[in-house]
C-alpha positions in Angstrom: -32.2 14.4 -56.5 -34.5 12.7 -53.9 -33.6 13.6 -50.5 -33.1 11.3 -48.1 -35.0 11.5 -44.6 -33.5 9.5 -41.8 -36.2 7.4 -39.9 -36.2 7.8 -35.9 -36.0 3.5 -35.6 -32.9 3.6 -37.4 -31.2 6.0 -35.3 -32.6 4.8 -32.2 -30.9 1.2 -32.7 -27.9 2.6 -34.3 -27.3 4.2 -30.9 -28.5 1.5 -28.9 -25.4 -0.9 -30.6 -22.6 1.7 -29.4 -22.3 1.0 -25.9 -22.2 -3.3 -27.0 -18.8 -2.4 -29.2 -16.6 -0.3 -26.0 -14.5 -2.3 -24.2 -15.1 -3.1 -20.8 -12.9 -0.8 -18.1 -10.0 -1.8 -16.4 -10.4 -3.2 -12.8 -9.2 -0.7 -9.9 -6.0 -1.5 -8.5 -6.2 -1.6 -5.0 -5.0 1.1 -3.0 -2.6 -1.3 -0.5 -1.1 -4.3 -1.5 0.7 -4.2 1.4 1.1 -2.6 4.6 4.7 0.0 5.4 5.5 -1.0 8.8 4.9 1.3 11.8 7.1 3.5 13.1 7.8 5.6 16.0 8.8 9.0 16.6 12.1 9.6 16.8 13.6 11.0 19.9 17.1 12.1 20.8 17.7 11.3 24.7 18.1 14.3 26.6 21.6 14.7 28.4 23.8 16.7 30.5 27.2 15.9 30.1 29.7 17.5 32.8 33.0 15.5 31.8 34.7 14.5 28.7 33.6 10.7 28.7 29.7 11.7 29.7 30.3 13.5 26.7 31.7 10.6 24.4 29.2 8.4 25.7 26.5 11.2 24.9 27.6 11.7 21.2 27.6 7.5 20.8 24.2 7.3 22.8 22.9 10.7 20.0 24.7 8.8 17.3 22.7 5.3 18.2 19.2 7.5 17.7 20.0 8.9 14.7 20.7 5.7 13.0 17.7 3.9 14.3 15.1 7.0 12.9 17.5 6.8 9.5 16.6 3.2 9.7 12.9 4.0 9.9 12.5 6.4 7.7 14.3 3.7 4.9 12.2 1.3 5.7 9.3 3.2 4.9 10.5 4.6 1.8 11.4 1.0 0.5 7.6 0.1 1.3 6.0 2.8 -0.5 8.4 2.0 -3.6 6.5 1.0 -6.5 
C-alpha cells in the first residue's frame, strides 16, 4: 500500500485558514457605567449629657446619625447592584 507523504505547502496553508474560521472576541465591558455617589464618614456627635432631657435629645441627635450612615451605605450598595 503506497504511503502517503504529507507536503510542507499543504500544511502550511491548512494552518494559515484556522485563525480566518474563529469568531471574533467579545468587546470588554467597561468597568463603570456609572459612578456610586460619594460618601462621607460617618460620625456620631460626641456628648455629655448631665440631665434626663440632654439625654433624650442625645439618643434623638445618635439616632439622627445612624440613619443618615444607614442611608449611605444603601445608596451605595444600590449603585454597585448589577
Amino acid at each position: 500500500m503506497p504511503r502517503l507523504t504529507p507536503s510542507p505547502g499543504v500544511a502550511l496553508l491548512f494552518l494559515a485558514l484556522l485563525p480566518a474560521c474563529s469568531t471574533q472576541p467579545a468587546a470588554p465591558r467597561p468597568l463603570l457605567t456609572t459612578r456610586c455617589p460619594v460618601v462621607t464618614a460617618c460620625a456620631l456627635p460626641a456628648l455629655a449629657p448631665t440631665t434626663n432631657q440632654q439625654l433624650a435629645d442625645s439618643w434623638q441627635q445618635h439616632r439622627a446619625a445612624l440613619e443618615d450612615c444607614a442611608a449611605q451605605i444603601n445608596s451605595i450598595i444600590q449603585c454597585q447592584l448589577p
